[in-house]
C-alpha positions in Angstrom: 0.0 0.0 0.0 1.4 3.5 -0.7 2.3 5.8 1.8 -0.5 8.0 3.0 0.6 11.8 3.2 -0.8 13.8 5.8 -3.9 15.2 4.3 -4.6 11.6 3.7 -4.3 11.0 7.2 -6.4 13.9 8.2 -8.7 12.7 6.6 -8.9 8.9 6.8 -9.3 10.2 10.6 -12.1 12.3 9.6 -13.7 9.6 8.6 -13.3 7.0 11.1 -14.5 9.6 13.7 -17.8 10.1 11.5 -18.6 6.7 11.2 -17.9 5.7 14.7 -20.3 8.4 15.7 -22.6 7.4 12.5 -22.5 3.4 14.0 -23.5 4.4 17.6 -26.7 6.4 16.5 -27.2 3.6 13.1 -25.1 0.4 12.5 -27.7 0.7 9.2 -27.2 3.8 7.6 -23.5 3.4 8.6 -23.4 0.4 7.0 -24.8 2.0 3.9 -22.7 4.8 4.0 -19.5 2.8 4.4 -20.6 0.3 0.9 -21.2 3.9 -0.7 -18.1 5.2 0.3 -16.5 1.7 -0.9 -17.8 2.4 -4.2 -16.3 6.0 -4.7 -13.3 6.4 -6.4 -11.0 9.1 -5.3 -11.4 12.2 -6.7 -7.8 13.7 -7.3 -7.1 10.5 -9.8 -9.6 12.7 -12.3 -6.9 14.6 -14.5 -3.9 13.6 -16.1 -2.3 14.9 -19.1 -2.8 12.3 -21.8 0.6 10.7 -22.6 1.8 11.6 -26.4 0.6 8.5 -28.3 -3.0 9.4 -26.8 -3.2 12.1 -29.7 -3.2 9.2 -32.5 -6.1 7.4 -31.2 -9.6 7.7 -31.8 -11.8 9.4 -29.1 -14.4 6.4 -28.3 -18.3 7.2 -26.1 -20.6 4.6 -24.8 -23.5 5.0 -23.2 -24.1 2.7 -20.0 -27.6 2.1 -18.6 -28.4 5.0 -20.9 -27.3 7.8 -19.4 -23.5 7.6 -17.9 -21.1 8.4 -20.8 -17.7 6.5 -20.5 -15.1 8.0 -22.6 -12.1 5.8 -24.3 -9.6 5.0 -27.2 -8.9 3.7 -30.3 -5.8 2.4 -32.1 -5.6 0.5 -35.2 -2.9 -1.2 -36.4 -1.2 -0.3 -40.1 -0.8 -4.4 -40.7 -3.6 -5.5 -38.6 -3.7 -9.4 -37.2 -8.0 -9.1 -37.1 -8.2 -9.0 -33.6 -8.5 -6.4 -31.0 -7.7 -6.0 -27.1 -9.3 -4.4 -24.2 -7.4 -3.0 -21.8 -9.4 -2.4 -18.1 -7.8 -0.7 -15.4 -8.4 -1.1 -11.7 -10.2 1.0 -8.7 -9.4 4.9 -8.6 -6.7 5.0 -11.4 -7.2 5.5 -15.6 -6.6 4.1 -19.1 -4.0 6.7 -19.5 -1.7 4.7 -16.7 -1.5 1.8 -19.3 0.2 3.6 -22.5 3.3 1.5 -22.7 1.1 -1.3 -23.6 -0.3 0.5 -27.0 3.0 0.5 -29.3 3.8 -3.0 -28.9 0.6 -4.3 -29.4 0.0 -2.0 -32.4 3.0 -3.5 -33.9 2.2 -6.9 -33.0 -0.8 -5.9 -35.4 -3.5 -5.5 -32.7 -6.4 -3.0 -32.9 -6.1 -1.8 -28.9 -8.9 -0.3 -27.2 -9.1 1.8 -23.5 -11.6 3.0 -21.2 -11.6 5.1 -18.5 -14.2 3.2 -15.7 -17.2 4.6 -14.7 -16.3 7.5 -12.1 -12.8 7.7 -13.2 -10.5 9.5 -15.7 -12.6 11.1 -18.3 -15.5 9.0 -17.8 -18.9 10.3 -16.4 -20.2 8.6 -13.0 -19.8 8.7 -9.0 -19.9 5.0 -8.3 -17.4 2.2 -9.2 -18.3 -2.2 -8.1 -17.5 -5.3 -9.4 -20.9 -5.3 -10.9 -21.3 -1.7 -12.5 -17.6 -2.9 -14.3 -19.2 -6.0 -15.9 -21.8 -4.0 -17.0 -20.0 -1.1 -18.6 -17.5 -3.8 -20.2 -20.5 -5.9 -21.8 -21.3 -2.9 -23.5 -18.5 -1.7 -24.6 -18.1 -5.3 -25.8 -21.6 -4.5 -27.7 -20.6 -1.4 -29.0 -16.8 -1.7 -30.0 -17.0 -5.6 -30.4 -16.1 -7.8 -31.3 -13.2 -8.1 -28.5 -10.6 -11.0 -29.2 -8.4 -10.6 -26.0 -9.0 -9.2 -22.6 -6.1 -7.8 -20.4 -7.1 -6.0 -17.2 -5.4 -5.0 -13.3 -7.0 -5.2 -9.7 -10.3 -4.0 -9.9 -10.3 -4.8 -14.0 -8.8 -8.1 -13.5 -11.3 -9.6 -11.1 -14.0 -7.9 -13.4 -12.9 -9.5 -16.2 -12.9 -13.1 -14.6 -16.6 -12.6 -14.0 -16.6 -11.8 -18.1 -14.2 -15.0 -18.5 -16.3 -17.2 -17.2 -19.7 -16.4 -19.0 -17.9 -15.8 -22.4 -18.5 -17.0 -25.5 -16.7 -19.4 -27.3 -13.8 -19.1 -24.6 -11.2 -21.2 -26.8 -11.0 -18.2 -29.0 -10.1 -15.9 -26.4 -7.4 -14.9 -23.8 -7.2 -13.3 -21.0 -4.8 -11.4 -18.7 -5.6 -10.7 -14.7 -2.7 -8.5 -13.6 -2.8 -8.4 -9.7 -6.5 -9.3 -9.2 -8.9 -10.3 -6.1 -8.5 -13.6 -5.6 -10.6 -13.8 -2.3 -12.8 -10.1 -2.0 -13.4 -11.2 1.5 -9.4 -10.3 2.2 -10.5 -6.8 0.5 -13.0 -6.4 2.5 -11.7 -7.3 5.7 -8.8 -4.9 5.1 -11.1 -2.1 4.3 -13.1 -2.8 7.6 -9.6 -3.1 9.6 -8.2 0.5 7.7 -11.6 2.2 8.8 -11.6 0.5 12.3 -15.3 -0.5 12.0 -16.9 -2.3 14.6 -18.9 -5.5 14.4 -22.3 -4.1 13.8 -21.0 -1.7 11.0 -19.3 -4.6 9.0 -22.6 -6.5 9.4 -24.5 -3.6 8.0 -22.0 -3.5 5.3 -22.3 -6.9 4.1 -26.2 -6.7 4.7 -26.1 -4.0 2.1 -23.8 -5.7 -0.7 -26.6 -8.7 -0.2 -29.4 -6.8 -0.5 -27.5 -5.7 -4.5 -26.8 -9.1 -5.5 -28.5 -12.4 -5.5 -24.7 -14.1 -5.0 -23.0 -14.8 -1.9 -19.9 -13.0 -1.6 -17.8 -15.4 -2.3 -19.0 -15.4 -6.0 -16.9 -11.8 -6.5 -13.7 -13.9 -6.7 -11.0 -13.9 -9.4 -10.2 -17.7 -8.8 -13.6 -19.1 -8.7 -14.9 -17.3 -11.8 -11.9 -18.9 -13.8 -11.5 -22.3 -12.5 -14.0 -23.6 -15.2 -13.2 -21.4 -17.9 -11.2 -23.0 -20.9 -9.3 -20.7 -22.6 -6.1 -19.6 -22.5 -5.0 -17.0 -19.3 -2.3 -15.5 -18.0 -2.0 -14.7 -14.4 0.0 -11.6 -13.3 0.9 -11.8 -9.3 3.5 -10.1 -7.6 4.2 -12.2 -3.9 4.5 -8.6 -2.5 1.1 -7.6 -3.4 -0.9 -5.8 0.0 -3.4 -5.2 -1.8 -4.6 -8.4 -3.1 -2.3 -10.8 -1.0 -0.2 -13.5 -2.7 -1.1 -15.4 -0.2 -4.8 -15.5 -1.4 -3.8 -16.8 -4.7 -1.4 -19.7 -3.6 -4.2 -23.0 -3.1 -5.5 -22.0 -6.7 -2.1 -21.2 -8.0 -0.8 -25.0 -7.4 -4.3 -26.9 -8.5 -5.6 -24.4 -11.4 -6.4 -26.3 -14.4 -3.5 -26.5 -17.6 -5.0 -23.5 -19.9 -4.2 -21.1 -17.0 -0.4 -19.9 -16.8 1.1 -17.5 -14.3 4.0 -15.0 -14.2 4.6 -14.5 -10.6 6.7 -11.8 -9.5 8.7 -10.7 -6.5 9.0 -7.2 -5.4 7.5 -5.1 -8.0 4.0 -5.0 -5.6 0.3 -3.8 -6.9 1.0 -1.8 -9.1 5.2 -1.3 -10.1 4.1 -4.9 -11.6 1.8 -3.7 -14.4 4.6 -0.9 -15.3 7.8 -3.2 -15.8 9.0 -3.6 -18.8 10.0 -7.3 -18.6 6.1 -7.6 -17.7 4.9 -5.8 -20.3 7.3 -7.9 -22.9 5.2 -11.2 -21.4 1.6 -10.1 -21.5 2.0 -9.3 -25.3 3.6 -12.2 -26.4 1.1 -14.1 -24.7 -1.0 -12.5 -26.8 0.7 -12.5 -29.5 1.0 -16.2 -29.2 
């Protein structure tokens, strides 16, 4: 996890105070509050100079649940392979983050597309889940398909193993998780132990995330949504990671079926490991392959 500077915790203080005071007049509404807060991406991630090779793409909109616009980009190749690849980033960061993944796969003749999530970068929206992901990736799958290959990080990469395992035709595809959620209950727990919420305010929390889904939460998990999915994968994991623990991913890791590969890391954490070159060389030969 990155190192919090002071404003940050001012007001991760702030916040703790208010819904310890918020929990002893309504575990409810504090419970609400806190899976509303979970859902907000932070603010200050909104503007970015776009990186040079953004001024050669074309500017993409889609419309999601008919009236968020998410905004994105479009690449073609000049000798084009015939398929293209999706590139989803995770919680509170942008497409932008991911531009030394364009060139090379523009050379290696893919068309390459980008979106900034609902709530973040350039995209319209307040609120950012597992489930309002899927949805804005199914349509930009409707609008912008089709979609050959499939490469996303943290928030993105769990998303997409939702998408994996529903997909069409999976032997056709691939996929890349960089750094996903292999068990959301470890995210959540460590969101519940950063906040110092008490029993009756995690409780609330969890009756809320019920109360939006017809799964348990268990479902919301990068290794079950994969373990029956038949195509080929590649699985990014640094043993570093805080954020989604290596330790999560190790059970899966040594039992996971043959069509799923991984390139485990050491040292390079969350998110260093989505930046590295040597990475970056892997993930587009896979796809390339």
């Amino acid at each position: 996890m990155a190192k919090q500077g002071f404003s940050e915790r001012m007001y991760l203080q702030f916040l703790r105070t208010k819904f310890k005071a918020l929990g002893m007049v309504s575990p409810a509404v504090a419970g609400k509050s806190a899976f509303d807060l979970f859902c907000t991406p932070f603010p200050k991630y909104k503007k970015r100079k776009a990186p040079a090779i953004f001024n050669q793409a074309k500017s993409l909109n889609v419309k999601v649940d008919g009236d968020i616009n998410i905004h994105g980009f479009e690449w073609t190749p000049s000798k084009p392979n015939g398929k293209t690849v999706l590139i989803v980033h995770g919680y509170a960061s942008y497409f932008y983050k991911f531009d030394q993944y364009i060139a090379p796969l523009l050379k290696a003749g893919f068309r390459v597309l980008g979106f900034d999530a609902p709530g973040h970068g350039t995209s319209e929206g307040k609120y950012i889940n597992i489930l309002i992901y899927k949805h804005a990736i199914e349509q930009i799958i409707k609008s912008c398909g089709p979609i050959d290959h499939f490469m996303g990080h943290s928030l993105g990469g769990i998303t997409l193993a939702l998408i994996a395992e529903t997909i069409e035709n999976p032997t056709a595809h691939k996929f890349v998780l960089i750094a996903p959620a292999t068990k959301t209950t470890t995210t959540f727990a460590s969101y519940f132990d950063m906040m110092h919420f008490n029993e009756p305010i995690r409780a609330a929390f969890l009756n809320e995330l019920n109360s939006r889904t017809s799964h348990p939460i268990t479902y919301f998990e990068a290794d079950r949504a994969v373990e029956n999915y038949k195509g080929p994968l590649l699985w990014v994991h640094d043993q570093g990671d805080r954020v989604c623990p290596y330790k999560d991913l190790v059970n899966f890791k040594n039992s996971a079926p043959e069509n799923i590969k991984f390139l485990i890391t050491n040292g390079l954490g969350h998110n260093k490991i989505y930046k590295t070159q040597e990475v970056i060389d892997q993930i587009v030969s896979f796809l390339a392959s």
